[in-house]
N, C-alpha and C positions, 0 to 999 in steps of 0.2 A: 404537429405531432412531435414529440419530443422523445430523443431516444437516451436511454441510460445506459449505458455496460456496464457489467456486471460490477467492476472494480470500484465506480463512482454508486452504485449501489449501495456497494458495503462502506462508502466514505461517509453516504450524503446522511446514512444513521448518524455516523460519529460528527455530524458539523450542524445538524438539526438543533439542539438544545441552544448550541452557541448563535446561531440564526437568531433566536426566539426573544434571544437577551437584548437584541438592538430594540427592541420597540418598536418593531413592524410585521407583518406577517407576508411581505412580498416576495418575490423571487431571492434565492442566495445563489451565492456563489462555489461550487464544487471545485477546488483544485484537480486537475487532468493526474491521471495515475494509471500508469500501462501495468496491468497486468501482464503481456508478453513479456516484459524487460525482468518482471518481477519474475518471473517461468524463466529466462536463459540464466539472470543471476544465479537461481536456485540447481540451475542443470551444472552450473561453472564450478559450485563451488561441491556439489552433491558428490561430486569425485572424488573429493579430498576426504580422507578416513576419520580425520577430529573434526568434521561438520555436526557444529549442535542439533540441528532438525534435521528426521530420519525420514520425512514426507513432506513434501511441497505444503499440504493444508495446514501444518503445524506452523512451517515458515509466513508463510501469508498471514494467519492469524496470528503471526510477532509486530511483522510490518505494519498491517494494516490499526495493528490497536495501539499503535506506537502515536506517542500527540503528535508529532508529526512525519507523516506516513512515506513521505518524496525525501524527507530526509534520511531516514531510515533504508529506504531503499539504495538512496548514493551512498551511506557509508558499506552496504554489502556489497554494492557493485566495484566499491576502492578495494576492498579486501578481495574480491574475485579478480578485480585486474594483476595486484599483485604478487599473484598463485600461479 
């Protein structure tokens, strides 16, 4: 049985087509992406008055549709460490 959470959910749509292009139809590979880390980032920086997203679901659906979704999240977390 194989488990998804919810976050590699919403990836395994954005990495499906690029999958399809190798020429196989076998298992791929889902990059790990914490949704917690993505909720404290958004809690860190949620404080600060000039934060462009006014709700968590707005933010999420920046990062997550961003080509790359792990990178996206470290540059929020650099800007949240140095606030």
């Amino acid at each position: 049985m194989k488990e998804v959470n919810f976050g590699e959910a919403a990836l395994l749509q954005a990495y499906q087509p690029q999958a399809q292009g190798f020429g196989h139809s076998g298992p791929f590979i889902v990059p790990f992406f914490s949704m917690r880390k993505l909720r404290l980032v958004f809690n860190e920086l949620a404080d600060n008055e000039s934060f462009e997203y006014a709700n968590f679901e707005a933010f999420k659906h920046h990062v997550l549709s961003a080509v790359a979704p792990q990178l996206e999240l470290s540059k929020w977390q650099a800007i949240a460490a140095r606030r």
